[in-house]
LUMDREN-481438 format. One record per residue: x, y, z negated of N, C-alpha, C in turn; residue in three letters. Coordinates in pm, whole numbers, always signed. Each point is the difference from the previous one (the first is absolute). Example, Ala and Ser with C-alpha at 12.3 -4.5 7.8 and 13.67 -1.06 7.14 Angstrom:
BEGIN
(balum (+1319,-569,-780),(-89,+119,+0),(+90,+120,+0),"ALA"),
(balum (-35,+105,+72),(+82,+119,-6),(-77,+109,-73),"SER"),
***
This chain:
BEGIN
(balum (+84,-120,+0),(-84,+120,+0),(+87,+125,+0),"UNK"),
(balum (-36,+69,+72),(+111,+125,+34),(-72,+96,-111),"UNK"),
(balum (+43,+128,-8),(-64,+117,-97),(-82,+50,+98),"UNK"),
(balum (+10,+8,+119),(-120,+101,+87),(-77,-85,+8),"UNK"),
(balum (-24,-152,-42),(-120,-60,+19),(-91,+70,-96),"UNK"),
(balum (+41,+17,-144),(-108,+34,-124),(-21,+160,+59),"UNK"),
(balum (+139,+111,-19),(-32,+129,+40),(-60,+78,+118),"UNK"),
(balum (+35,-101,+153),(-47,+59,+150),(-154,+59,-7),"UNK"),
(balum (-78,-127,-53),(-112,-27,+7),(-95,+111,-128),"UNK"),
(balum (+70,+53,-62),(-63,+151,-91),(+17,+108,+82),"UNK"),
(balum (+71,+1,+130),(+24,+121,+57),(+67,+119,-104),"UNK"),
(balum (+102,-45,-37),(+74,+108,-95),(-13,+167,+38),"UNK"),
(balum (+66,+9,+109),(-37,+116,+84),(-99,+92,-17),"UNK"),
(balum (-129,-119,-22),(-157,+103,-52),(-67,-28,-86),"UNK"),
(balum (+85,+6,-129),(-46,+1,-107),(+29,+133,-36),"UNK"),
(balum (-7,+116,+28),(+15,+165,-63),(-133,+21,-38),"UNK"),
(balum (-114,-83,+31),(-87,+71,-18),(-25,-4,-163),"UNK"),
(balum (-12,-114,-71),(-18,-30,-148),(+27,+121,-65),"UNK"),
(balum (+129,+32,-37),(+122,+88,-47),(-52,+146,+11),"UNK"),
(balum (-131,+46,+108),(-41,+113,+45),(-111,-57,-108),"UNK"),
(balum (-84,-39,+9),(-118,-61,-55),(+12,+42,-175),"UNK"),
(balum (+104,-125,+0),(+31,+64,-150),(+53,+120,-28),"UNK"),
(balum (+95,+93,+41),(+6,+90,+8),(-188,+98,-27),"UNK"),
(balum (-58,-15,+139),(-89,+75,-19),(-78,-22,-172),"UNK"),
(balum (-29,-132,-32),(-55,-66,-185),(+49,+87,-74),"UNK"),
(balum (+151,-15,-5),(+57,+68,-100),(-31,+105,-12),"UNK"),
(balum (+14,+114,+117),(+2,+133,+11),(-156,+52,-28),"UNK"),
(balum (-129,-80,+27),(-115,+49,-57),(-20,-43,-183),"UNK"),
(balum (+98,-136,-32),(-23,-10,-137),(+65,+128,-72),"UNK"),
(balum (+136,+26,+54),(+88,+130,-86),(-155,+114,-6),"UNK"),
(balum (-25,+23,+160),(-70,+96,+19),(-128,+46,-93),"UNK"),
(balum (-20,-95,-58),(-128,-7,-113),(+62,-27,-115),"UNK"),
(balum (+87,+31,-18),(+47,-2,-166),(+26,-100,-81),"UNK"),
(balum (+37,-121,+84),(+45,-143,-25),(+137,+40,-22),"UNK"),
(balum (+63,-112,-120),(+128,-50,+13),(+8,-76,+73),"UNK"),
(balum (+156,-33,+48),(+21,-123,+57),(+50,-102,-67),"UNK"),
(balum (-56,-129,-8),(+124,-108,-36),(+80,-41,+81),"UNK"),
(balum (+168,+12,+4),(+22,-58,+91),(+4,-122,+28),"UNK"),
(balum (-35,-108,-35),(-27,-113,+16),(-37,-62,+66),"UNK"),
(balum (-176,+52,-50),(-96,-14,+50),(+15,+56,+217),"UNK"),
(balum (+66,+132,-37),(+55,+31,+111),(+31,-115,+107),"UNK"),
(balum (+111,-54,-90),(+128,-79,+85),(-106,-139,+70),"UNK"),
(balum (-78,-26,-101),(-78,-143,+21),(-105,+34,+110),"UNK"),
(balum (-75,+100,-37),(-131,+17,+132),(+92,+28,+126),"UNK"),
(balum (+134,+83,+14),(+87,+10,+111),(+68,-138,+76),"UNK"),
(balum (+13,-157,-103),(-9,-52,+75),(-105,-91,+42),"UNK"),
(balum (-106,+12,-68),(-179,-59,+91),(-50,+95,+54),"UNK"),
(balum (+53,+115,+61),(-32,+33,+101),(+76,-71,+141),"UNK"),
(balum (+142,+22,-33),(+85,-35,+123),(+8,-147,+6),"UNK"),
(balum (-48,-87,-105),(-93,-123,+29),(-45,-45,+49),"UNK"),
(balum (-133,+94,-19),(-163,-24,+124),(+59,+72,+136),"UNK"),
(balum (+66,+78,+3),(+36,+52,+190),(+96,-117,+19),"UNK"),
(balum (+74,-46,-37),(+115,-148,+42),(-143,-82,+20),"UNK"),
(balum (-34,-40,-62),(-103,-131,-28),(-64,-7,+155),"UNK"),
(balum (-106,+129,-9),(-47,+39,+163),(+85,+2,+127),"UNK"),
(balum (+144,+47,-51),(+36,-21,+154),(+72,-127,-5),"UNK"),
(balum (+21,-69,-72),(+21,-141,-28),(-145,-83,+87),"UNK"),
(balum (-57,+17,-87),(-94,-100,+51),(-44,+13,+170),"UNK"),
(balum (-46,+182,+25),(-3,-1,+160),(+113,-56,+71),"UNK"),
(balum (+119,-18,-17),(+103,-44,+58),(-21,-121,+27),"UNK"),
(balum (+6,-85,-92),(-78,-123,-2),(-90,-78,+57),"UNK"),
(balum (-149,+83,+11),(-94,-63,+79),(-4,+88,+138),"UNK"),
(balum (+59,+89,+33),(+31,+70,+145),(+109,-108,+65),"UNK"),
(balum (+78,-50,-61),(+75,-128,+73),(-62,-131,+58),"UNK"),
(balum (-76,-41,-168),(-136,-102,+36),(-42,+0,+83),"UNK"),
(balum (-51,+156,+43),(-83,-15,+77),(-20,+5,+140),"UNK"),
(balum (+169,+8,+35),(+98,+52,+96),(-18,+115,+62),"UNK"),
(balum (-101,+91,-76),(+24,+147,+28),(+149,+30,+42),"UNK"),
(balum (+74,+24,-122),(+168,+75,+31),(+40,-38,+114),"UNK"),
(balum (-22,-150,+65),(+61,+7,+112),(-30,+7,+145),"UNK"),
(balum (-115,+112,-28),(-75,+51,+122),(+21,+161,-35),"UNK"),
(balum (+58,+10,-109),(-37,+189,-59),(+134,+77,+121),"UNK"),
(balum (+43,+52,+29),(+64,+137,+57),(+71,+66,-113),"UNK"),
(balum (+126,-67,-66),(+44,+58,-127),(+44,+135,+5),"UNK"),
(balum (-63,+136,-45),(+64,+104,-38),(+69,+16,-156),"UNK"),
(balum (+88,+159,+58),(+56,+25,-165),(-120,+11,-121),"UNK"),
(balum (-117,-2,+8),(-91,+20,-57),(-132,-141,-33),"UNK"),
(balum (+9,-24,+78),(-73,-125,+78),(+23,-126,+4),"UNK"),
(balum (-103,-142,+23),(+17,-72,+12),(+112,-119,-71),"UNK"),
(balum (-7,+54,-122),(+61,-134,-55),(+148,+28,-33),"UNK"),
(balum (+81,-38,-88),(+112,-46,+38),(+119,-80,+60),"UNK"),
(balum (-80,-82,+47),(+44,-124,+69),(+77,-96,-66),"UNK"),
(balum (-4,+1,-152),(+58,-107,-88),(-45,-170,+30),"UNK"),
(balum (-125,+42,-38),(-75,-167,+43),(+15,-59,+164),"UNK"),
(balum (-7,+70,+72),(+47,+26,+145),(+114,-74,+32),"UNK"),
(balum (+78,+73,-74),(+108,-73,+21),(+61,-87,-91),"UNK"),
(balum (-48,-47,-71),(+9,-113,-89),(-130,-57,-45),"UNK"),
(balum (-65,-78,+52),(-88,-47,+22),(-14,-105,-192),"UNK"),
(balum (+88,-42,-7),(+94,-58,-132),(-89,+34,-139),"UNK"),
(balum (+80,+133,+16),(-46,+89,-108),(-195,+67,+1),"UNK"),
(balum (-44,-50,+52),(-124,+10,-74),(-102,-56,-103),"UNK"),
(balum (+71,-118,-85),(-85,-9,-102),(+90,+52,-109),"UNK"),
(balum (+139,+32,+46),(+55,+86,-139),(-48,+139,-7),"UNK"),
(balum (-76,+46,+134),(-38,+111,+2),(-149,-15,-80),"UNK"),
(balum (-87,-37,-1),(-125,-42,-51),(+24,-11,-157),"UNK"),
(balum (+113,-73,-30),(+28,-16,-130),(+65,+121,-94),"UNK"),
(balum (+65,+69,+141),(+5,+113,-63),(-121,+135,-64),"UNK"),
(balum (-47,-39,+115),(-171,+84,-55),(-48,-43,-82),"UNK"),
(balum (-25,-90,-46),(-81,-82,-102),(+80,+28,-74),"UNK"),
(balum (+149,+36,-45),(+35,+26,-151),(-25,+130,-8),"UNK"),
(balum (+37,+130,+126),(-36,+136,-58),(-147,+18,-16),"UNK"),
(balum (-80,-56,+74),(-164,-15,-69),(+4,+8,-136),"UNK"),
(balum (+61,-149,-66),(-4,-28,-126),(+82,+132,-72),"UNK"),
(balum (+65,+11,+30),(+95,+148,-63),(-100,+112,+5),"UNK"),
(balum (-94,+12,+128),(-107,+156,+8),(-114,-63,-122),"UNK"),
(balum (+10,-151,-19),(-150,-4,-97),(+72,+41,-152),"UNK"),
(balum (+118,-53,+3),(+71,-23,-159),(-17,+148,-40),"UNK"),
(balum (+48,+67,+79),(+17,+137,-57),(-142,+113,+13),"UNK"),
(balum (-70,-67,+65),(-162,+17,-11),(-12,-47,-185),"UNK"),
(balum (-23,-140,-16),(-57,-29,-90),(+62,+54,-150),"UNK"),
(balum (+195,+21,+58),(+3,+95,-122),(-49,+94,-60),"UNK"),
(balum (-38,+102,+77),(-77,+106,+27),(-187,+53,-34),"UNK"),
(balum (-16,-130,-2),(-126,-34,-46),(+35,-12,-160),"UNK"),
(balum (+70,-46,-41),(-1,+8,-130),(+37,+91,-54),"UNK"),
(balum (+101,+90,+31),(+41,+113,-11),(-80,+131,-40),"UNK"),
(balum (-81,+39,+117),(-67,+85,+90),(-178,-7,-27),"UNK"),
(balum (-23,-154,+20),(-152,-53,-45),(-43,-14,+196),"UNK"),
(balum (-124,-67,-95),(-37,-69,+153),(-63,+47,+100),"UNK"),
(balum (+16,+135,-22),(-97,+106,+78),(+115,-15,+150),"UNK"),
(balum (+107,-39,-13),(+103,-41,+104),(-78,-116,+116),"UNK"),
(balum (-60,-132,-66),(+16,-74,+58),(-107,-6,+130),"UNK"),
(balum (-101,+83,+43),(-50,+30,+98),(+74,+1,+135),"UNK"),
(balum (+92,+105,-71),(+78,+60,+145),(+146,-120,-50),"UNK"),
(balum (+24,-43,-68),(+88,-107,+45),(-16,-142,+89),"UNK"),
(balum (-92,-49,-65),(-126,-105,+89),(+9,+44,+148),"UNK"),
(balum (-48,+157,+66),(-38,+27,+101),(+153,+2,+92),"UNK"),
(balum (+75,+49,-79),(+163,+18,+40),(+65,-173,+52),"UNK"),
(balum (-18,-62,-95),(+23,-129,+54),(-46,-103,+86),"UNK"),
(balum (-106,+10,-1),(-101,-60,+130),(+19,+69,+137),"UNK"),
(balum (+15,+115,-22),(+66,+127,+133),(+136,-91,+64),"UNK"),
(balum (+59,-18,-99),(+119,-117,+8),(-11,-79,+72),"UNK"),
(balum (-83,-74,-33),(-38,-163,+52),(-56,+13,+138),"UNK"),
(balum (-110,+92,+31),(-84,-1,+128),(+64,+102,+49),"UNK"),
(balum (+47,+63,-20),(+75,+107,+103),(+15,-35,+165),"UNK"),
(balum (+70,-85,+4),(+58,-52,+125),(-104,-51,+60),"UNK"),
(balum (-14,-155,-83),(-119,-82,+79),(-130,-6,+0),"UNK"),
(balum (-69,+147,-72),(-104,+46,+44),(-3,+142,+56),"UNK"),
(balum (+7,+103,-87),(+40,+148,+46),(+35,+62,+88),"UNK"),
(balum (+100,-91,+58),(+24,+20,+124),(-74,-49,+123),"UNK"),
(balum (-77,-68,-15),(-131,-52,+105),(-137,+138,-34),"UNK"),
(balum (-4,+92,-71),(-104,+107,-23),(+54,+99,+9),"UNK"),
(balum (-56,+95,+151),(+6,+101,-26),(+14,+125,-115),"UNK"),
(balum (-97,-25,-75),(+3,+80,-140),(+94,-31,-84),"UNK"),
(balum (+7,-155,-29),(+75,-34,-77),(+139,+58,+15),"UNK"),
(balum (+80,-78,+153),(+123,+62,+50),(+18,+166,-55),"UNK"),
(balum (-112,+43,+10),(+59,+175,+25),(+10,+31,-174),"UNK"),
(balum (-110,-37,-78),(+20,+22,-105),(+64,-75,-124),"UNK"),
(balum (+47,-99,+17),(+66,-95,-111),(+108,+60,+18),"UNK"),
(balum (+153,+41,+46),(+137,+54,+5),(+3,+60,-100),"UNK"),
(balum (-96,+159,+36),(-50,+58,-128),(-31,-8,-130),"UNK"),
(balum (-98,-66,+17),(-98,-61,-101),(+137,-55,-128),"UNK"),
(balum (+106,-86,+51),(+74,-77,-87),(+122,+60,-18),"UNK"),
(balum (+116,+55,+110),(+56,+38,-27),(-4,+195,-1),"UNK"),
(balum (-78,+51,-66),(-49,+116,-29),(-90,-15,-72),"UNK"),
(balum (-155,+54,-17),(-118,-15,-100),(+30,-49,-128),"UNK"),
(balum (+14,-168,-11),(+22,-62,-70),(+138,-41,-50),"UNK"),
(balum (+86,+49,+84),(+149,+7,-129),(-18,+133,-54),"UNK"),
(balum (-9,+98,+79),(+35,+98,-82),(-83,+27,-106),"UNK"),
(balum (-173,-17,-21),(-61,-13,-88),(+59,-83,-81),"UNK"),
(balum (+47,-98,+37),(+27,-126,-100),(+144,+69,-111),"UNK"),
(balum (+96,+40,+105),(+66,+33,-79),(+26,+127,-129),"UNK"),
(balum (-136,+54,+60),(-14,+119,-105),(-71,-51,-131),"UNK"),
(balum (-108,-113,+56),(-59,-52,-115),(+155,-64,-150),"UNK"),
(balum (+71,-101,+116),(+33,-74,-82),(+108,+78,-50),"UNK"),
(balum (+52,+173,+32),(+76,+112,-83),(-80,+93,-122),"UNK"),
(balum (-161,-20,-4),(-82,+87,-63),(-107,-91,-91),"UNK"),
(balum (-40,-144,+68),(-115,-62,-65),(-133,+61,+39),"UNK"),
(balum (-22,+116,+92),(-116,+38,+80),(-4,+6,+145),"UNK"),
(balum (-86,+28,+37),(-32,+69,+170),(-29,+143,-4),"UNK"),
(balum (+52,+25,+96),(+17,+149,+3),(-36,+67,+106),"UNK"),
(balum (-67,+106,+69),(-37,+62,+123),(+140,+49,+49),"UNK"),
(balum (+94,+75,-108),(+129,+15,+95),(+70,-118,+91),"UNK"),
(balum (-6,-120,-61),(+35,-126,+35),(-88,-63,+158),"UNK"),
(balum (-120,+58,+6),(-55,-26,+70),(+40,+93,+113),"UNK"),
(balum (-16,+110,+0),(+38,+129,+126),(+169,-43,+48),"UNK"),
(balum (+70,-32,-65),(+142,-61,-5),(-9,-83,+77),"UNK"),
(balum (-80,-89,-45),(-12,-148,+80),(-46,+51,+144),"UNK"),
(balum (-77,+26,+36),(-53,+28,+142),(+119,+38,+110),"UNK"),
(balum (+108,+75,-101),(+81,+30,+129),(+47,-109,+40),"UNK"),
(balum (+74,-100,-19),(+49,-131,+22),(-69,-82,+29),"UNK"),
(balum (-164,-4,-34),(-63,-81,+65),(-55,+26,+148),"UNK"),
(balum (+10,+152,+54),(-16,+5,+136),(+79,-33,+94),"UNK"),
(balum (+148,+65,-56),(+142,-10,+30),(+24,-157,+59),"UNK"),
(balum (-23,-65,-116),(+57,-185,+29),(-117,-56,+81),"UNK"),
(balum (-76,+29,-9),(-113,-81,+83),(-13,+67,+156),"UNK"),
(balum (+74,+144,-3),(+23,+45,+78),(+132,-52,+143),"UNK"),
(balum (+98,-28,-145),(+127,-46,+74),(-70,-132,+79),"UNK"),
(balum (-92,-82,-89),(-20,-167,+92),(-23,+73,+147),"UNK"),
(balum (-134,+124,+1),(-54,+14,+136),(+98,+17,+41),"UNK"),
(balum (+81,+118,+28),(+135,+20,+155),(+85,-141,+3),"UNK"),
(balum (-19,-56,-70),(+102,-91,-17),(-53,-134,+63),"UNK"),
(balum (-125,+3,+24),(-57,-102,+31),(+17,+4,+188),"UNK"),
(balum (-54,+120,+61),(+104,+59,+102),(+32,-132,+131),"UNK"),
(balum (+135,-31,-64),(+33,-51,+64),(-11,-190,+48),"UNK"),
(balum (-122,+52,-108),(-10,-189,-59),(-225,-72,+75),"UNK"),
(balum (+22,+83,+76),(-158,+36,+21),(-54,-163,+109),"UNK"),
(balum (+83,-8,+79),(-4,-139,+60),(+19,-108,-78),"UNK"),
(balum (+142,-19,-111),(+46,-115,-30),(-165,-28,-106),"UNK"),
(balum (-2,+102,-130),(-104,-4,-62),(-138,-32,+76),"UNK"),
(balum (-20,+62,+98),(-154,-43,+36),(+43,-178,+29),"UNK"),
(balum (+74,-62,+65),(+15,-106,+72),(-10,-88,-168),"UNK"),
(balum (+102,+68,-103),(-20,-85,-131),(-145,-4,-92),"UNK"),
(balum (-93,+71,+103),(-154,+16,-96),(-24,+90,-82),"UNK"),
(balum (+83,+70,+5),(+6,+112,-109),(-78,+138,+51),"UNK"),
(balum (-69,+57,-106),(-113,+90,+100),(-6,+117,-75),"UNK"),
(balum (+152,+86,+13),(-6,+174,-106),(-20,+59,+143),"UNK"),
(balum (+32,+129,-98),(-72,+153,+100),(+59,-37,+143),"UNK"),
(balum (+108,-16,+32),(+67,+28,+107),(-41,-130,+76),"UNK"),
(balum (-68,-135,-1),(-1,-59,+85),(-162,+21,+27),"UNK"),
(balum (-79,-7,-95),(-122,+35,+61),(-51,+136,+70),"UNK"),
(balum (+51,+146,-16),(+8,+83,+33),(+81,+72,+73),"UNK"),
(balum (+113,-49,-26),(+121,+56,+92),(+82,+147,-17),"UNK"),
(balum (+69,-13,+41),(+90,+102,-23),(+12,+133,-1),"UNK"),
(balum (-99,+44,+56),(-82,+126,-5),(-82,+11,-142),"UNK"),
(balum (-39,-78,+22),(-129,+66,-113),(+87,-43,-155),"UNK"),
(balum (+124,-99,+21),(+59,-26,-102),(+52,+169,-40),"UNK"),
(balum (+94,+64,+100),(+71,+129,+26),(-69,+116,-126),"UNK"),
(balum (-155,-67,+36),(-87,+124,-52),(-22,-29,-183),"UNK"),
(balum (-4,-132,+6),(+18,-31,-112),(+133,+17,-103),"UNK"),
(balum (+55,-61,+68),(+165,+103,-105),(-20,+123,+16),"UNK"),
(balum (-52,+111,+70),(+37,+109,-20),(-113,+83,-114),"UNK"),
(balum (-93,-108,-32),(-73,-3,-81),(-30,-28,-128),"UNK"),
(balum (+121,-106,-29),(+49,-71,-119),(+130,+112,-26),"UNK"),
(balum (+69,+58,+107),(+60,+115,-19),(-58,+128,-105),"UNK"),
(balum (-87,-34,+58),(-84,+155,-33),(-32,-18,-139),"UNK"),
(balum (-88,-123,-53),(-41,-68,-132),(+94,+45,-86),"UNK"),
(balum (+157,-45,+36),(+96,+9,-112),(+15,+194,-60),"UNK"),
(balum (+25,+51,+108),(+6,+156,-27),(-102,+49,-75),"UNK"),
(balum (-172,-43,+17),(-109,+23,-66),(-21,-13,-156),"UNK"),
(balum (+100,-134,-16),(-6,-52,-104),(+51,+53,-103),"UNK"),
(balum (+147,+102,+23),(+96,+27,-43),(-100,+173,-67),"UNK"),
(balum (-83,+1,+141),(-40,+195,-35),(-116,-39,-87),"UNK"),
(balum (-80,-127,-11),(-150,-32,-62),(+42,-32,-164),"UNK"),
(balum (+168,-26,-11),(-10,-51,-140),(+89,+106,-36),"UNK"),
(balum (+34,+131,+38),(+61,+144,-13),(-157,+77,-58),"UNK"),
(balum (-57,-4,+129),(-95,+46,-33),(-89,+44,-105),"UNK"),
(balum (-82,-159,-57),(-71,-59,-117),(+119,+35,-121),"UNK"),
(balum (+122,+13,+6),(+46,+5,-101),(+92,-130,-69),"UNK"),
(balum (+29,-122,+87),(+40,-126,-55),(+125,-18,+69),"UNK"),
(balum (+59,+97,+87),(+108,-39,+44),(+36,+154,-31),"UNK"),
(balum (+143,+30,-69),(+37,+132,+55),(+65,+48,+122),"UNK"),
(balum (-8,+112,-23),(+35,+104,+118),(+151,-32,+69),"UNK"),
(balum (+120,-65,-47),(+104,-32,+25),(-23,-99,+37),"UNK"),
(balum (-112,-85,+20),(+23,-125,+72),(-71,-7,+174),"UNK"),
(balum (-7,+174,+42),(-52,+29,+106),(+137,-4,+49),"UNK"),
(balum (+127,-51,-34),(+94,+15,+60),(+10,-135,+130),"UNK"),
(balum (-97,-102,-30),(-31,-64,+84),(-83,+64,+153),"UNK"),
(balum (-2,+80,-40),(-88,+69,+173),(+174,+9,+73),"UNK"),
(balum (+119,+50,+12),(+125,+27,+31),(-28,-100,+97),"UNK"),
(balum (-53,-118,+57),(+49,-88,+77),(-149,-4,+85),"UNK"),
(balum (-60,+88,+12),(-131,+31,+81),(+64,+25,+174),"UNK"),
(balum (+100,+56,-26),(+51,-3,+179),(+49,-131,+6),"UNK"),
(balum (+79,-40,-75),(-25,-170,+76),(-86,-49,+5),"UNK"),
(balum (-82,-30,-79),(-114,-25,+45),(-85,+41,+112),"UNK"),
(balum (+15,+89,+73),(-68,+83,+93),(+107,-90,+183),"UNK"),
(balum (+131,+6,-61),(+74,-50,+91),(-18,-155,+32),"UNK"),
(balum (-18,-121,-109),(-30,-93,+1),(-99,+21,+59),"UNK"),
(balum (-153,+35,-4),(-131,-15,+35),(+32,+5,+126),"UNK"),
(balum (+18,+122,+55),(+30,-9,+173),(+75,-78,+62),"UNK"),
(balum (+107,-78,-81),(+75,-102,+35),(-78,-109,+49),"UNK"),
(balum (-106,-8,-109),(-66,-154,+59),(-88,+30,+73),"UNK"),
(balum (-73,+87,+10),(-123,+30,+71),(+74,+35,+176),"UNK"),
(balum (+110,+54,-21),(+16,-3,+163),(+92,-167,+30),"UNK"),
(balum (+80,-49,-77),(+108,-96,+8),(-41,-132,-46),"UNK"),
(balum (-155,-33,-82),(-51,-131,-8),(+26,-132,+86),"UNK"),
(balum (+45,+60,+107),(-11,-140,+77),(+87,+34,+77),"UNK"),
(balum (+88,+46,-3),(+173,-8,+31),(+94,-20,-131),"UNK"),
(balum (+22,-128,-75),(+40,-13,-102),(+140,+7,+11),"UNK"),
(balum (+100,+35,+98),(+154,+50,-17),(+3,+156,-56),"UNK"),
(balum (-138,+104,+85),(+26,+114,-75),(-78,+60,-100),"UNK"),
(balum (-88,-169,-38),(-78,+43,-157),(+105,-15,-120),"UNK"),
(balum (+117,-105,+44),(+48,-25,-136),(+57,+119,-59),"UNK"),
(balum (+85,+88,+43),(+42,+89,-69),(-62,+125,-83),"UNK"),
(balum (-186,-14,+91),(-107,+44,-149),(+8,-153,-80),"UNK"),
(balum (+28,-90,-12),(-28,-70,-96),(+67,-32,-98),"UNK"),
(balum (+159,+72,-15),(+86,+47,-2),(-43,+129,-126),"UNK"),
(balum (+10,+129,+120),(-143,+76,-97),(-130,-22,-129),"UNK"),
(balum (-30,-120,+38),(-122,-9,-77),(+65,-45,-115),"UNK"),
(balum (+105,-126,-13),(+69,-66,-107),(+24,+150,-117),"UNK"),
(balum (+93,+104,+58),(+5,+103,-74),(-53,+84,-56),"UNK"),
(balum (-165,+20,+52),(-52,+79,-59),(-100,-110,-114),"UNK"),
(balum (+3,-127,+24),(-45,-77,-104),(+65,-5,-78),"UNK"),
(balum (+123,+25,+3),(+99,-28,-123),(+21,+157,-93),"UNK"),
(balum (+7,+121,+90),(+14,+80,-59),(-101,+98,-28),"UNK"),
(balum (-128,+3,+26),(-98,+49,-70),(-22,-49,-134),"UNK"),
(balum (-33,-117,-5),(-39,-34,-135),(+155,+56,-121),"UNK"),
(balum (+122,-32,+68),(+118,+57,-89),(-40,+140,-27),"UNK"),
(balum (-78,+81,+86),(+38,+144,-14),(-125,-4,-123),"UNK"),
(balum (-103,-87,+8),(-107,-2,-62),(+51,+15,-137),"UNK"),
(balum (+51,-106,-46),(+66,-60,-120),(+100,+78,-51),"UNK"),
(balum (+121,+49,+105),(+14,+122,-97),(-34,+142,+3),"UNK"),
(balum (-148,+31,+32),(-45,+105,-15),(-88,-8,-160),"UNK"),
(balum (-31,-157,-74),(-6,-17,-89),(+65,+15,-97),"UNK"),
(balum (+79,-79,+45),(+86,+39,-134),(+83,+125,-6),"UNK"),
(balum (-18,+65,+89),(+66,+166,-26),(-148,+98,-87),"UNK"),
(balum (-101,-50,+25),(-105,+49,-68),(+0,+2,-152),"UNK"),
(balum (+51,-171,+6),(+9,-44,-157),(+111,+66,-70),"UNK"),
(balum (+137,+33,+60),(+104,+61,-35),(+26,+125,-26),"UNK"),
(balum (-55,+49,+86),(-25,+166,+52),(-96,+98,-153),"UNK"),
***
C-alpha cells in the first residue's frame, strides 16, 4: 500500500474549505461574547476536515465503481484525481479509508453532544447521512446536486461549529453560514462544466445536464448574487457586523467569473481559467468574512 493510496483519494489540495468554515464558527462565537476553548477548537477543526476527506473519499470511490472517472475530461479543478484510475488496487483501502474518517466525523460529533447537549444532534444526524448519500443519490437530483455542497460543507459546519464553540444557535452563525453555502455549492456548478456528458451517460441528473449550460451560467450568477445578499441581509438586521462587508471586495470577480461562463460554458479550454477564478473567490470571501469578524470582536 503506497501513502497516496489512503491520502490521493481525500483530494488534499481541496480541503481549504473546512479551515474557512471554522474560521467563519469561531469568528461569530468571539463575535457574541463567547470564550474560546481551545480544544474544543482543535477537536471540531478536525471533524470538520473529517467529514470533507470522508466525502471526497467516498465520491472517489464510487465515481471509479462506477466508471465515471474514466470517461470524466480531467481538469485542474475537475474530474477526479485519478488515484483509483490509476491504481485500480487501491480502492478498498480507499473505502476503508472513509469509513474511519466517518467514524472520526461521528466520534467527535458524539463528543460534543455531551459536551454542548443534544440540541447538536439534529444537524449532526443530517451532516452524516449528507455523507453517505451524497454521491450515490444527490448527485442523481437536480435539487439535491445544487444544494447538498452547501448544505454540508457550509450551513451545517459552520453552524455546527459555532454550536459546538458556544452550546447555542445563533442568527450570526446562520448569515455566516450562507456565504459558504452558496460559494461551495456554487463551486460544484462551474465545476460541473466540464463533466456534462460523462455525468449524464453515468445517470446522474444536476443543473447542468438537465438544463444545460446556459441556464446553468444564470444560475451561478445567481448563487453569486445570494452570497453578497447574505453578507448585506445579516449587516443589515444587525447579526453580522459592518466589517464583515469586507466580503463584498471580491464582487468584481465575481462579475468576471459570471461572464466567463455565460459566454465560455461550452468551450471548456477557455472556461477553465474562470474556474480558476471561481476557486478564489470561494476561498477568499468567506476569509475576508471571518476576518471582518473578528476585527469587530477586537476592534
Amino acid at each position: 500500500m503506497k501513502r497516496s493510496d489512503v491520502f490521493g483519494p481525500m483530494r488534499p489540495a481541496f480541503l481549504t474549505l473546512p479551515p474557512l468554515c471554522v474560521a467563519l464558527g469561531a469568528g461569530t462565537a468571539i463575535w457574541t461574547g463567547h470564550k474560546i476553548n481551545l480544544l474544543h477548537l482543535a477537536i471540531v477543526f478536525v471533524g470538520a476536515m473529517a467529514a470533507h476527506a470522508a466525502v471526497n473519499v467516498l465520491n472517489e470511490v464510487h465515481d471509479f465503481r462506477s466508471g465515471l472517472d474514466l470517461t470524466t475530461k480531467r481538469t485542474p479543478f475537475s474530474g477526479g484525481t485519478g488515484t483509483l484510475p490509476n491504481r485500480p488496487e487501491a480502492a478498498s483501502t480507499a473505502m476503508v479509508t472513509g469509513i474511519v474518517l466517518m467514524v472520526i466525523t461521528a466520534a467527535v460529533g458524539i463528543y460534543f453532544l455531551f459536551v454542548r447537549g443534544w440540541a447538536l444532534l439534529p444537524l449532526g444526524l443530517l451532516g452524516l447521512i449528507e455523507i453517505v448519500i451524497y454521491t450515490p443519490w444527490l448527485t442523481h437530483s437536480v435539487l439535491g446536486s445544487l444544494v447538498a455542497p452547501g448544505l454540508g460543507i457550509g450551513l451545517l459546519m459552520v453552524m455546527g461549529v459555532d454550536f459546538c464553540l458556544t452550546g447555542t444557535y445563533s442568527w450570526p452563525a446562520f448569515f455566516a453560514s450562507l456565504v459558504p453555502f452558496f460559494l461551495v455549492s456554487n463551486l460544484l456548478v462551474l465545476n460541473q462544466f466540464p463533466d456534462i456528458e460523462a455525468d449524464r451517460a453515468a445517470g446522474r441528473s444536476h443543473l447542468l445536464v438537465v438544463h444545460g449550460p446556459r441556464t446553468g451560467s444564470y444560475v451561478y450568477a445567481g448563487m453569486l448574487a445570494g452570497t453578497y445578499l447574505s453578507i448585506i441581509a445579516g449587516w443589515i438586521v444587525g447579526a453580522l457586523p459592518a466589517w464583515t462587508l469586507l466580503g463584498l471586495l471580491t464582487v468584481p470577480l465575481s462579475v468576471r467569473a459570471s461572464l466567463g461562463a455565460y459566454r465560455y460554458g461550452g468551450q471548456i479550454e477557455r472556461l477553465i481559467p474562470y474556474m480558476g477564478l471561481n476557486v478564489q473567490i470561494t476561498l477568499l470571501t468567506p476569509l475576508l468574512v471571518a476576518i471582518g469578524l473578528f476585527l469587530a470582536a477586537w476592534l
